[in-house]
ZADO-1210 file (C-alpha; in nm, 4 decimals, padded with zeros to 6 digits):
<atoms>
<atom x="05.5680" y="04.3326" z="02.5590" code="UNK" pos="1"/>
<atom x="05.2478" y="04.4841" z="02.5516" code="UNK" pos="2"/>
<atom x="05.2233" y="04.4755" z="02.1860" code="UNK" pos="3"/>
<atom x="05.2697" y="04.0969" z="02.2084" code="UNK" pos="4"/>
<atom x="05.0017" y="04.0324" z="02.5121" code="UNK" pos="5"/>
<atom x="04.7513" y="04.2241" z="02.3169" code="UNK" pos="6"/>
<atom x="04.8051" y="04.0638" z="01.9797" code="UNK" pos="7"/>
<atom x="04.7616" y="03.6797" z="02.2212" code="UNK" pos="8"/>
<atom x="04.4589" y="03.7763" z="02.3709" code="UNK" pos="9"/>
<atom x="04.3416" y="03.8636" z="01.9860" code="UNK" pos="10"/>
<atom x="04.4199" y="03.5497" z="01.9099" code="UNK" pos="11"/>
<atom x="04.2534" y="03.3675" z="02.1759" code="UNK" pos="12"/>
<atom x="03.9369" y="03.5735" z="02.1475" code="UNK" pos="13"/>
<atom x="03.9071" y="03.5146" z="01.7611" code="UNK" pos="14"/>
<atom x="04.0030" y="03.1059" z="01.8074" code="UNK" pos="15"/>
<atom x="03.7387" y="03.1003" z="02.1006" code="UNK" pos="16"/>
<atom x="03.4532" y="03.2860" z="01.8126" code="UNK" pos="17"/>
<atom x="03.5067" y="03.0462" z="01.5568" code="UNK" pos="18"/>
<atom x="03.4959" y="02.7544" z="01.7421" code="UNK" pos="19"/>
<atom x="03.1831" y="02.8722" z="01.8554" code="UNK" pos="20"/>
<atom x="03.0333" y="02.9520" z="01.5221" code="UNK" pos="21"/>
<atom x="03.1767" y="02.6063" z="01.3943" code="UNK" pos="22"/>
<atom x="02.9690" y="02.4331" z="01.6798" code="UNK" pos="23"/>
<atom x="02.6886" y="02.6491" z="01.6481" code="UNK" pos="24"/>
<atom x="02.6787" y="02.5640" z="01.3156" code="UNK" pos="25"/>
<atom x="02.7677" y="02.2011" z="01.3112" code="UNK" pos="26"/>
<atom x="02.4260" y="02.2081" z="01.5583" code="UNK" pos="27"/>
<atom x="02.2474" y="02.2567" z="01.3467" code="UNK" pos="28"/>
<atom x="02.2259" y="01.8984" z="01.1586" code="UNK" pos="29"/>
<atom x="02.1882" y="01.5702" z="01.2606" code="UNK" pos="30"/>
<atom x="02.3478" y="01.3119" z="01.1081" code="UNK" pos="31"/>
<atom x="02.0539" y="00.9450" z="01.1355" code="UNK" pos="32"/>
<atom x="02.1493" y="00.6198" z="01.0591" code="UNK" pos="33"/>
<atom x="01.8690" y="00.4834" z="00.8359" code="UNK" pos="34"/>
<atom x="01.7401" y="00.1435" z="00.8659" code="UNK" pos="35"/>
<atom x="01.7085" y="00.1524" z="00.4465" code="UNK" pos="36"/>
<atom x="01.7477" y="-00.1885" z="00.3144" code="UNK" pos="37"/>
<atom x="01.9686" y="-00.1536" z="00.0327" code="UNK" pos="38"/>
<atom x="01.9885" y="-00.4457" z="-00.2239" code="UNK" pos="39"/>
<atom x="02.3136" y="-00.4978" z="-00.3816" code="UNK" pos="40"/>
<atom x="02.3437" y="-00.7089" z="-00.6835" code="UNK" pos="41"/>
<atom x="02.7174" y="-00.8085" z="-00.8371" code="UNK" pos="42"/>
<atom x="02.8789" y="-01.1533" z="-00.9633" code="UNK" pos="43"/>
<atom x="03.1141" y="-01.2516" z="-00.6842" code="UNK" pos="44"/>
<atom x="03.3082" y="-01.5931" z="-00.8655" code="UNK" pos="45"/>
<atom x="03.5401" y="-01.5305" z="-01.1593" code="UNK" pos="46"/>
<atom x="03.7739" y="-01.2157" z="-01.1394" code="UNK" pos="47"/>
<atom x="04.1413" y="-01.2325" z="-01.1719" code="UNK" pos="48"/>
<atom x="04.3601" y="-00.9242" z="-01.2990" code="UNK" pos="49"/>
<atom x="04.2469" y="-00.6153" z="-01.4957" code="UNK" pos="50"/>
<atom x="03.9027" y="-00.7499" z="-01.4616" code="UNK" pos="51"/>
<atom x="03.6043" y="-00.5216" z="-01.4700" code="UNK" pos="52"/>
<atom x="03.3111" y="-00.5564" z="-01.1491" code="UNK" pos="53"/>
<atom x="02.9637" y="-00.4138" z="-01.2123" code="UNK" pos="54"/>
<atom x="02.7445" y="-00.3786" z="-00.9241" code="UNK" pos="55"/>
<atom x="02.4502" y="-00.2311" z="-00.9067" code="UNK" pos="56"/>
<atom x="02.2601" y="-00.1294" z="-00.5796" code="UNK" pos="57"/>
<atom x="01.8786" y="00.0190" z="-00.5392" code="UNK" pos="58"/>
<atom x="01.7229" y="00.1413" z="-00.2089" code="UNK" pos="59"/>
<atom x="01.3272" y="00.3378" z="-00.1157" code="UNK" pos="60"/>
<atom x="01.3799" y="00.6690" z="00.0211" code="UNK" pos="61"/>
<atom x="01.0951" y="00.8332" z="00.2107" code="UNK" pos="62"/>
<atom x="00.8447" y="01.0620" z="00.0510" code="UNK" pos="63"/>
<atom x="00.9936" y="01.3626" z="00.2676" code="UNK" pos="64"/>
<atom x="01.3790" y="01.3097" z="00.1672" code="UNK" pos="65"/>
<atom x="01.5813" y="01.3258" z="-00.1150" code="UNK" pos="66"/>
<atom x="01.9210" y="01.1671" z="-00.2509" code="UNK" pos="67"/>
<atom x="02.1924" y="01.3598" z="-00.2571" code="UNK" pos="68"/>
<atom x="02.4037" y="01.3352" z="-00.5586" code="UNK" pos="69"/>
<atom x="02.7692" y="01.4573" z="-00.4036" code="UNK" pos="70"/>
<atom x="02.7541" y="01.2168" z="-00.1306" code="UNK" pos="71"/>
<atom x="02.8331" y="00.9498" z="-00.4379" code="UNK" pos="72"/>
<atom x="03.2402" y="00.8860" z="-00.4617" code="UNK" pos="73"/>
<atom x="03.4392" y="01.0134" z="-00.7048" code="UNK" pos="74"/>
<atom x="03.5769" y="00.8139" z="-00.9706" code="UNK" pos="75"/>
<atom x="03.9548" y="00.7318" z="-00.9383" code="UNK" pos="76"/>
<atom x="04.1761" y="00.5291" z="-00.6970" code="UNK" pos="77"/>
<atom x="03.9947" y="00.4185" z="-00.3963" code="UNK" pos="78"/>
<atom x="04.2624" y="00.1551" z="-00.3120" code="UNK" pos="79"/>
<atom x="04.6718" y="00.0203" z="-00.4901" code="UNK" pos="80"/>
<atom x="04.4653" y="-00.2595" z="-00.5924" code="UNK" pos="81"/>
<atom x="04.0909" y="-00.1029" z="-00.6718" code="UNK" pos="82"/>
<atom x="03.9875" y="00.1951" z="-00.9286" code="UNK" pos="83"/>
<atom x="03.6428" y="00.3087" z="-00.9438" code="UNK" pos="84"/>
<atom x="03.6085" y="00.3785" z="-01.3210" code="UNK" pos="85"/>
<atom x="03.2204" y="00.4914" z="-01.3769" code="UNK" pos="86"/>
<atom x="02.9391" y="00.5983" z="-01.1758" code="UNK" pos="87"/>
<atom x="02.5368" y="00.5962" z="-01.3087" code="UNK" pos="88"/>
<atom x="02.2826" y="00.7369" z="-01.1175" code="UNK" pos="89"/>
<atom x="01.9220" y="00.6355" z="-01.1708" code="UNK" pos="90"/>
<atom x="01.6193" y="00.8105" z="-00.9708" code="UNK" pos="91"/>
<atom x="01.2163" y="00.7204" z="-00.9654" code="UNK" pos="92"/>
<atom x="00.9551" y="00.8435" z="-00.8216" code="UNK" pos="93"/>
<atom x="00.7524" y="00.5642" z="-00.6827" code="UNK" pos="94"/>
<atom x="00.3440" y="00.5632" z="-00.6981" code="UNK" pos="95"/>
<atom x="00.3293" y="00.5859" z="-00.3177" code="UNK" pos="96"/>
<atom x="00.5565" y="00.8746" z="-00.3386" code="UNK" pos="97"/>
<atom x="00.8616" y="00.7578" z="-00.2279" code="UNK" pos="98"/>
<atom x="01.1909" y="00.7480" z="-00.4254" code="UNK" pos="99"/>
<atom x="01.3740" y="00.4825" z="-00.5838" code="UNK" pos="100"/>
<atom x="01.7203" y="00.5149" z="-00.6214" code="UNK" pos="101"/>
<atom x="01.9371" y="00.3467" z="-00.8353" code="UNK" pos="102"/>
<atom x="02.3149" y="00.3276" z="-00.8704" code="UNK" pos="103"/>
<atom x="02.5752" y="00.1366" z="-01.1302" code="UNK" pos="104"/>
<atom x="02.9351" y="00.1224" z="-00.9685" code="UNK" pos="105"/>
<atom x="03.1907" y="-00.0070" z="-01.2568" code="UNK" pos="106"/>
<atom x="03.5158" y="-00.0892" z="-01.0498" code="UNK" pos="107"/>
<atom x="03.8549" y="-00.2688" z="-01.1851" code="UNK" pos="108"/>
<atom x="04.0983" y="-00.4477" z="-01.0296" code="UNK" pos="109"/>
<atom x="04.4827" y="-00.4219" z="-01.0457" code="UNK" pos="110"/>
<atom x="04.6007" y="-00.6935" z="-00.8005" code="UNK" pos="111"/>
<atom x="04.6570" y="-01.0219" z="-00.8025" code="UNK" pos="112"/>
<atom x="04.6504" y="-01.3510" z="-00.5542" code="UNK" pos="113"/>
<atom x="04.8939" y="-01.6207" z="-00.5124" code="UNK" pos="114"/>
<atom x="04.6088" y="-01.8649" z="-00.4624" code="UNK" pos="115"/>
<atom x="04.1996" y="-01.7741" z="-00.5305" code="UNK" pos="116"/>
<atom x="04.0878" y="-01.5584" z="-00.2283" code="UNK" pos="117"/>
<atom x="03.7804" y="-01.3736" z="-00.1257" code="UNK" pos="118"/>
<atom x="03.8931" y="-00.9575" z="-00.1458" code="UNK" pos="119"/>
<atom x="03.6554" y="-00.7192" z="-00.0063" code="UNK" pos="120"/>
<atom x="03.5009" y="-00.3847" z="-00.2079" code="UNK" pos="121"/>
<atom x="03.5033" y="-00.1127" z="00.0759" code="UNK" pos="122"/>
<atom x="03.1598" y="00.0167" z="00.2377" code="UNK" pos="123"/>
<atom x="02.9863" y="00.3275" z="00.0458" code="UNK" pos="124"/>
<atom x="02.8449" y="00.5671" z="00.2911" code="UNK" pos="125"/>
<atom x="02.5359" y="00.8022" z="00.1140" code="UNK" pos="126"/>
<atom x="02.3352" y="01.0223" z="00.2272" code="UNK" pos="127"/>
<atom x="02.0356" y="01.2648" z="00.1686" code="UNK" pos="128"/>
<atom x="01.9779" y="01.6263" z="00.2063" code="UNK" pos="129"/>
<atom x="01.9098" y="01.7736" z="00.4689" code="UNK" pos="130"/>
<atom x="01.5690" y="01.8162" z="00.5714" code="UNK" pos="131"/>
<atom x="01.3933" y="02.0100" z="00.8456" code="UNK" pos="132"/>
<atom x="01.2281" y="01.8019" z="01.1540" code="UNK" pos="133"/>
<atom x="00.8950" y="01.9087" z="01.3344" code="UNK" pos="134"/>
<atom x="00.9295" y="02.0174" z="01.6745" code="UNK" pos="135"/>
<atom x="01.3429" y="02.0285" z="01.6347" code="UNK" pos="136"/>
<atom x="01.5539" y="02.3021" z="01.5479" code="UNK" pos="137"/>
<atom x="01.7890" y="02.0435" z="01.4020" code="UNK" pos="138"/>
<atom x="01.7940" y="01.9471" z="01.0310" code="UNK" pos="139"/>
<atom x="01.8064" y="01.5810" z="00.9805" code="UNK" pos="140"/>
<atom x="02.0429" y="01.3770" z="00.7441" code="UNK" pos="141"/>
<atom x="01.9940" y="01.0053" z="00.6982" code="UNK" pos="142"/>
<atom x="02.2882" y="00.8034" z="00.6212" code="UNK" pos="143"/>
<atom x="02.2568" y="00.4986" z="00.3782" code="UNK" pos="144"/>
<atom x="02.5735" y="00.2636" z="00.4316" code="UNK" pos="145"/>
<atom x="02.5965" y="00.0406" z="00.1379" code="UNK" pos="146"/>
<atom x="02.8239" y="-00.2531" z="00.3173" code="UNK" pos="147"/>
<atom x="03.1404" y="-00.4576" z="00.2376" code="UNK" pos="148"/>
<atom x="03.0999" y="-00.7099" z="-00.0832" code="UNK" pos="149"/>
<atom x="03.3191" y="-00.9654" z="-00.1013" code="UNK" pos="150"/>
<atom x="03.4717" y="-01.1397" z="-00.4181" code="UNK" pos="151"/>
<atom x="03.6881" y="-01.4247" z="-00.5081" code="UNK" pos="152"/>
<atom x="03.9836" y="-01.3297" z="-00.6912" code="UNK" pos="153"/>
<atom x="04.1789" y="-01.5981" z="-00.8797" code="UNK" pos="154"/>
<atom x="04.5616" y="-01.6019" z="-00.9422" code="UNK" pos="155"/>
<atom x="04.6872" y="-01.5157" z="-01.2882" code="UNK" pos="156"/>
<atom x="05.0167" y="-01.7528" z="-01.2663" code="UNK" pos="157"/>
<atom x="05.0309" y="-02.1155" z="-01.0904" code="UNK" pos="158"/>
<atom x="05.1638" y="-02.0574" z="-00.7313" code="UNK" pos="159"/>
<atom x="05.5253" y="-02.2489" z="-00.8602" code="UNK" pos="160"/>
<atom x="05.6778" y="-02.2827" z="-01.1773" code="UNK" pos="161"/>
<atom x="05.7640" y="-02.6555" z="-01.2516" code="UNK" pos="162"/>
<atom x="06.1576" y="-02.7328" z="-01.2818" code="UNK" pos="163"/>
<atom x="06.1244" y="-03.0012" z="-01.5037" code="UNK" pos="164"/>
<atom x="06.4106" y="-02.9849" z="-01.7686" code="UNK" pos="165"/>
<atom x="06.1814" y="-03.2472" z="-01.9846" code="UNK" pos="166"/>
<atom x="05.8826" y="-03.1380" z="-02.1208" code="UNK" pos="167"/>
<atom x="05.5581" y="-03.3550" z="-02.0726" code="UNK" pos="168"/>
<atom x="05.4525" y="-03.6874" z="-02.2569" code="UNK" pos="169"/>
<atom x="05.1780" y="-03.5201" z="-02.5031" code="UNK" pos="170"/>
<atom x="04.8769" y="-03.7431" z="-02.3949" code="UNK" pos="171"/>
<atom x="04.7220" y="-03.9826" z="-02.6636" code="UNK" pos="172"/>
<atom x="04.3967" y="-03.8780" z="-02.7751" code="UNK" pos="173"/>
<atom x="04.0783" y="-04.0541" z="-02.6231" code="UNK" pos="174"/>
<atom x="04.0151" y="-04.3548" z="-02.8643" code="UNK" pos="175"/>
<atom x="03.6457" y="-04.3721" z="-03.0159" code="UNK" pos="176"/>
<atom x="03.4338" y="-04.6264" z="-03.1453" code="UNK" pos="177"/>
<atom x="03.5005" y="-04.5917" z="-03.5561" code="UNK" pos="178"/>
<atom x="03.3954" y="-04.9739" z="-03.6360" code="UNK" pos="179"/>
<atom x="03.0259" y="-04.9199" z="-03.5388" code="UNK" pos="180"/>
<atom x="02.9534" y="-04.5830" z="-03.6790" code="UNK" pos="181"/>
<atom x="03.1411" y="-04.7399" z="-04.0367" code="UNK" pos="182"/>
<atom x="02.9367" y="-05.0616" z="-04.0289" code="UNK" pos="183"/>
<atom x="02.5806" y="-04.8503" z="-03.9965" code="UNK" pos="184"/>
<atom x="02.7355" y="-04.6275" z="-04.3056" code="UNK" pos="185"/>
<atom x="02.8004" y="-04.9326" z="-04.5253" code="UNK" pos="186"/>
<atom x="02.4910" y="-05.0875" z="-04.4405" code="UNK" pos="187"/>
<atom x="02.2589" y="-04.7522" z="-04.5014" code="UNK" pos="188"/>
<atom x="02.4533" y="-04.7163" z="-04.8653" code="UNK" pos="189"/>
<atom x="02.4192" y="-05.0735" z="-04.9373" code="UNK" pos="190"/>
<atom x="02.0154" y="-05.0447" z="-04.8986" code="UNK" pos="191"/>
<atom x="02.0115" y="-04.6904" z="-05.0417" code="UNK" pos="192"/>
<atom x="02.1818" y="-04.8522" z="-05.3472" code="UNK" pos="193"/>
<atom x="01.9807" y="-05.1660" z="-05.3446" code="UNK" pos="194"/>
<atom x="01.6061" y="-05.0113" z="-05.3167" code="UNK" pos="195"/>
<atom x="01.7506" y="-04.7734" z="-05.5884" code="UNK" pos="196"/>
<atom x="01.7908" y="-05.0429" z="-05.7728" code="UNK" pos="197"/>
<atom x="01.4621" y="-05.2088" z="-05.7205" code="UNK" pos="198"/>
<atom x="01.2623" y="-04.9074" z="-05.8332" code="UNK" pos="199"/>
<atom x="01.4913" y="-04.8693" z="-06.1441" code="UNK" pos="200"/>
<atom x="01.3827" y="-05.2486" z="-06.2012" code="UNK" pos="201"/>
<atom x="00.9649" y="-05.1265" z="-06.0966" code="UNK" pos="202"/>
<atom x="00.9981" y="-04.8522" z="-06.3205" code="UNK" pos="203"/>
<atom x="01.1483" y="-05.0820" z="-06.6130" code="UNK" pos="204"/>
<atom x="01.4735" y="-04.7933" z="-06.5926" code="UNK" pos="205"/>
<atom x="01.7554" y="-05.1385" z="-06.6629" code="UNK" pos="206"/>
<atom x="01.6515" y="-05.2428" z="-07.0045" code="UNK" pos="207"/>
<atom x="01.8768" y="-05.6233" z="-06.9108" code="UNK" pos="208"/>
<atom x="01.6143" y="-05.7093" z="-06.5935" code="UNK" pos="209"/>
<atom x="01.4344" y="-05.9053" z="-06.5896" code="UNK" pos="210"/>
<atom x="01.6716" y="-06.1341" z="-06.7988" code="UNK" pos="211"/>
<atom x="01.3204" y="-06.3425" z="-06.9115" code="UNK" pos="212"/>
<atom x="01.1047" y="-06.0627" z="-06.8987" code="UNK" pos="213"/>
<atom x="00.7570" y="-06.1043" z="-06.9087" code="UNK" pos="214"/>
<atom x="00.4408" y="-06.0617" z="-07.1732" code="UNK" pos="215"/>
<atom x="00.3617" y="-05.7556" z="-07.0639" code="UNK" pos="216"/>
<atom x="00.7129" y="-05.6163" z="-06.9469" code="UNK" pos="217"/>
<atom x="00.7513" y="-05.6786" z="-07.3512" code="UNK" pos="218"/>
<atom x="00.4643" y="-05.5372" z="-07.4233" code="UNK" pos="219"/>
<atom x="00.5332" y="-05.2117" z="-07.2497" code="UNK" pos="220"/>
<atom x="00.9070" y="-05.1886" z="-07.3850" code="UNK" pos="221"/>
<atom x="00.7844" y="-05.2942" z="-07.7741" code="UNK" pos="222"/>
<atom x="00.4988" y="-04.9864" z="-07.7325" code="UNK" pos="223"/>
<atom x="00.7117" y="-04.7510" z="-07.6021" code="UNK" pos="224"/>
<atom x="01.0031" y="-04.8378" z="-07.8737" code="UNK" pos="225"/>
<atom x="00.6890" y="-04.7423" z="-08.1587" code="UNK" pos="226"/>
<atom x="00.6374" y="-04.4183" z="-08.0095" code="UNK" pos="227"/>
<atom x="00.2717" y="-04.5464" z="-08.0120" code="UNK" pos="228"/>
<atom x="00.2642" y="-04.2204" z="-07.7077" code="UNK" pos="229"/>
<atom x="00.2530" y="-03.9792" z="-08.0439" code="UNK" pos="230"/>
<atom x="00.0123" y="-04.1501" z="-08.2477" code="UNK" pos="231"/>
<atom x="-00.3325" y="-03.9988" z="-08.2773" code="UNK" pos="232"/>
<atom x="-00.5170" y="-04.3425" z="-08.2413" code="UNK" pos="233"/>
<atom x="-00.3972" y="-04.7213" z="-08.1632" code="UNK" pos="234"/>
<atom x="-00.3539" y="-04.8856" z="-08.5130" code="UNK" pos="235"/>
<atom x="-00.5223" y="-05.2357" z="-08.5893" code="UNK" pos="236"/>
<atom x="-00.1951" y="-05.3603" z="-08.5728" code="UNK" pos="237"/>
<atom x="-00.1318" y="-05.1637" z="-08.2183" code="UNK" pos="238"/>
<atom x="-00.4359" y="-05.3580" z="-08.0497" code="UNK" pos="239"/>
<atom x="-00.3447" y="-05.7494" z="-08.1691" code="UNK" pos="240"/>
<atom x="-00.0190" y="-05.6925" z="-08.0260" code="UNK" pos="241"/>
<atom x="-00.1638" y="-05.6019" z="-07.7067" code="UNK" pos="242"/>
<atom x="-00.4252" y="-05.9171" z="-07.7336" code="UNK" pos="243"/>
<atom x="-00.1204" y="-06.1435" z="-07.7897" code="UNK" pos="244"/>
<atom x="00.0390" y="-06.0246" z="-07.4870" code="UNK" pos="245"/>
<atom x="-00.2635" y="-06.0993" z="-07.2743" code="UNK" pos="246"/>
<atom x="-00.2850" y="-06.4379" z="-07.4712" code="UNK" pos="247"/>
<atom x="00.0524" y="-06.5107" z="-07.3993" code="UNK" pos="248"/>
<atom x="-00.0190" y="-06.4371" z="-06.9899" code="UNK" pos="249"/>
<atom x="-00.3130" y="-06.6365" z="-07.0134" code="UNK" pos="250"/>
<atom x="-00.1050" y="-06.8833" z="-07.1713" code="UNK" pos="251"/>
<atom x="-00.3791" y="-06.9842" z="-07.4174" code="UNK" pos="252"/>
<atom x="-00.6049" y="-06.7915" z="-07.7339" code="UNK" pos="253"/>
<atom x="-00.8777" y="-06.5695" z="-07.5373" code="UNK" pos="254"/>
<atom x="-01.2537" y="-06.5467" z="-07.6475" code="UNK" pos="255"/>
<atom x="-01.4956" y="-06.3202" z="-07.5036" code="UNK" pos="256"/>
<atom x="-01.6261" y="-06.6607" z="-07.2819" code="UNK" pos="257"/>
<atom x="-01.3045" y="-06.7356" z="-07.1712" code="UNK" pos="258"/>
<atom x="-01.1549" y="-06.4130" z="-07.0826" code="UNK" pos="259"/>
<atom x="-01.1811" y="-06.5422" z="-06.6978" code="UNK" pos="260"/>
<atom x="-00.8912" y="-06.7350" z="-06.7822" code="UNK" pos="261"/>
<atom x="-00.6585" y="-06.4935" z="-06.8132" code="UNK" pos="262"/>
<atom x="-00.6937" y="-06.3331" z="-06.4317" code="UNK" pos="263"/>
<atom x="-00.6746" y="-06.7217" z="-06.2947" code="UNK" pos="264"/>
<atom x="-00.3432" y="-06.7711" z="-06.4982" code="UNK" pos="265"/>
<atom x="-00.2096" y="-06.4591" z="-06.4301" code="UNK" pos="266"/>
<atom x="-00.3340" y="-06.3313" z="-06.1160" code="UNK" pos="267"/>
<atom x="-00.1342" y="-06.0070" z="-06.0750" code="UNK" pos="268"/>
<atom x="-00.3997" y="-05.8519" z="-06.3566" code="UNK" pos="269"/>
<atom x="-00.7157" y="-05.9303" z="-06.1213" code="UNK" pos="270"/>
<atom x="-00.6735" y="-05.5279" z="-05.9754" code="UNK" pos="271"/>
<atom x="-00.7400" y="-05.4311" z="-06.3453" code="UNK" pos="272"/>
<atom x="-00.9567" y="-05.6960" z="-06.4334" code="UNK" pos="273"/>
<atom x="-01.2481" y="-05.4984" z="-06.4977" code="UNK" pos="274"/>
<atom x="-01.0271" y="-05.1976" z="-06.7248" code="UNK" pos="275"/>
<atom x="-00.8931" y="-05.4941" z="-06.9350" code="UNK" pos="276"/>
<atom x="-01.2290" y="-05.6903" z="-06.9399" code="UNK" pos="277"/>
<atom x="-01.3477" y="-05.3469" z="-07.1229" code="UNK" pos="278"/>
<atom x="-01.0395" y="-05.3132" z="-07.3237" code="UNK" pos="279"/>
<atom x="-01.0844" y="-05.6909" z="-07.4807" code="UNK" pos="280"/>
<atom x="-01.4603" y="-05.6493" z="-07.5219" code="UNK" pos="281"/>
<atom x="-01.4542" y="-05.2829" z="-07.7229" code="UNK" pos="282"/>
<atom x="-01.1186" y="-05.4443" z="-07.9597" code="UNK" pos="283"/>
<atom x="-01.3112" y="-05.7838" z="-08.0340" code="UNK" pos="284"/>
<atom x="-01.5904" y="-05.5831" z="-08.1749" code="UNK" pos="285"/>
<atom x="-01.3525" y="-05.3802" z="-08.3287" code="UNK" pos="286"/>
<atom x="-01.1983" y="-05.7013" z="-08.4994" code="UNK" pos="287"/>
<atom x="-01.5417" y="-05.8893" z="-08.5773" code="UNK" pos="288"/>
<atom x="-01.8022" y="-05.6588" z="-08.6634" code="UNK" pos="289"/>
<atom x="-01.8868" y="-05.6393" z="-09.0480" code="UNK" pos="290"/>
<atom x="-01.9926" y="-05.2560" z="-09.0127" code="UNK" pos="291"/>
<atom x="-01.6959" y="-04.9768" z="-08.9541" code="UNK" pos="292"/>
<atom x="-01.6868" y="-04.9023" z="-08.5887" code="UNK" pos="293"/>
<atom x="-01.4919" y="-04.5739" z="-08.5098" code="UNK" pos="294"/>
<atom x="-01.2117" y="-04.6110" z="-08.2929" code="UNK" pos="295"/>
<atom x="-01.2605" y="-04.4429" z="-07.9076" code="UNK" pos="296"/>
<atom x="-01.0332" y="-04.6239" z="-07.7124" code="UNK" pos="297"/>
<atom x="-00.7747" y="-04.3818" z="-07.5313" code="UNK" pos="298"/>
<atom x="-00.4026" y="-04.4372" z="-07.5990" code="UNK" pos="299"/>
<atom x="-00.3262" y="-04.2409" z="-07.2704" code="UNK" pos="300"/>
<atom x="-00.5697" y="-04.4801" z="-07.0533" code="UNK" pos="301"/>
<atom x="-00.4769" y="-04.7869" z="-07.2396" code="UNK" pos="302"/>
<atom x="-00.0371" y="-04.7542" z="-07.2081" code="UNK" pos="303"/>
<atom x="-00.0969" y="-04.6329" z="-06.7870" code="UNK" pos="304"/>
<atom x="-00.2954" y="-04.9488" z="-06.7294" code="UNK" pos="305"/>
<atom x="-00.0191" y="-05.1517" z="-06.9417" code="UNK" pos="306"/>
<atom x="00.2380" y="-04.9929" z="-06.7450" code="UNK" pos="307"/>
<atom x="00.0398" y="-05.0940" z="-06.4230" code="UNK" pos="308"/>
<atom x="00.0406" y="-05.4242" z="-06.5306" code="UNK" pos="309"/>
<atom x="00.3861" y="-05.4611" z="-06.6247" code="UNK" pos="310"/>
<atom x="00.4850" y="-05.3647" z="-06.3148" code="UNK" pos="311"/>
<atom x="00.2801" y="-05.6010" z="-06.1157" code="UNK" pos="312"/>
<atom x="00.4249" y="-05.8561" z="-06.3512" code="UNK" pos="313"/>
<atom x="00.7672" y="-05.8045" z="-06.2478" code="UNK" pos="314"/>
<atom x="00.6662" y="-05.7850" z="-05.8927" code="UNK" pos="315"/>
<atom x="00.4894" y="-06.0692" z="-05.8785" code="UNK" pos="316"/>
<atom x="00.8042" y="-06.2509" z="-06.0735" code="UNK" pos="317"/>
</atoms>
């Protein structure tokens, strides 16, 4: 009996010490709420099951404390329908001195709603280490509570299953406006074929139009036909053709003094009235002077402005 009072009063004296020393030690810090303004930024709209949620929060600690690292939760099951899969911790030292902190939660969800519903991430507690207080024999911890977030979770399935034995009528499709769309497509290749046409007919590319061509439309087609292009120099025979073909616009035989009536009875030559004017002069001396006169007149300059022409003649017909 002894034995047994001795080995209680052991026992009460050792349970008494160490709840002392537990107090005395637990004294020794003091746990502060801190009025740190933490800013938490995550997508709230759009999660349904096996979704992923990032959210990232940042907060200013004071110059004289630092973050503690362990007070971060561990990865793992935090809830049947929540997992917190990764943690990233960022830390800055500000210019002022204090310290920004920065933290990426990645969380995933394994529930779902029977109809969309607003589900709540539990609050994160942090805090810093400890650090010693002027004037107090305490060391002080602040406490950073990061709070609630709330997010709208969306069903997977539609809240009943219809009993209809009968599936749905498949919907017609939305009827459009073809007719217009067609119409603007004929017209646009109707003119695309027609002003094709009219610059084959400019560029004298249809050898049957016109049907009555013209003196110098003739002209043109007879010269290039020679290969006069190739020659060296315009023959004699090369420059009366081209003097009938101006006769025949002027619809009479042309002298020097009445060359004026060739640009009155064919108008459409009055923009090269003054290169013709100087073709017909330098040929009639060419065909009426009793001493040899060499030949300068360009074949290159002479078949552009009879191309010219020719095409002015068919315009203007």
């Amino acid at each position: 009996m002894i034995k047994w009072a001795i080995m209680i009063l052991l026992l009460a004296v050792s349970s008494h010490t160490l709840a002392v020393g537990e107090s005395a030690k637990q004294g020794r810090f003091e746990f502060v709420e801190s009025g740190v303004n933490v800013k938490v930024m995550l997508r709230k709209h759009g999660y349904t099951l096996g979704d992923r949620v990032k959210m990232h929060i940042e907060f200013l600690l004071g110059e004289a404390y630092s973050f503690d690292p362990k007070s971060i939760p561990l990865k793992g099951p935090v809830t049947s329908w929540l997992d917190l899969r990764d943690i990233t911790l960022q830390q800055e030292k500000m210019d002022d001195g204090r310290n920004l902190i920065k933290i990426d939660f990645l969380w995933q969800l394994f529930g779902t709603v029977a109809e969309a519903q607003i589900i709540q991430i539990p609050q994160i507690i942090l805090r810093t280490l400890p650090v010693e207080v002027v004037g107090n024999e305490q060391q002080q911890t602040l406490v950073i509570k990061v709070p609630e977030q709330g997010l709208y979770l969306s069903p997977v399935l539609p809240e009943q299953l219809s009993d209809e034995e009968a599936p749905r009528p498949i919907l017609a499709p939305p009827s459009f406006d073809t007719t217009t769309p067609l119409r603007f497509g004929v017209i646009s290749l109707v003119l695309a074929v027609l002003l094709a046409l009219y610059w084959l007919y400019l560029n004298d590319k249809i050898s049957w139009l016109p049907r009555h061509p013209g003196a110098m439309t003739v002209l043109a087609r007879q010269l290039r036909k020679q290969g006069v292009a190739k020659q060296s120099a315009l023959t004699m025979t090369d420059l009366r053709i081209i003097h009938r073909a101006l006769a025949s616009c002027a619809g009479q035989s042309l002298y020097p003094n009445t060359l004026n009536t060739l640009f009155e009875n064919a108008p459409y030559l009055k923009d090269e009235k003054e290169t013709i004017s100087q073709f017909f002069n330098e040929t009639w001396r060419l065909f009426h002077q009793k001493n040899v006169v060499e030949n300068t007149i360009s074949i290159a300059d002479t078949l552009a402005w009879i191309r010219r022409v020719a095409m002015a003649e068919r315009m203007f017909r």
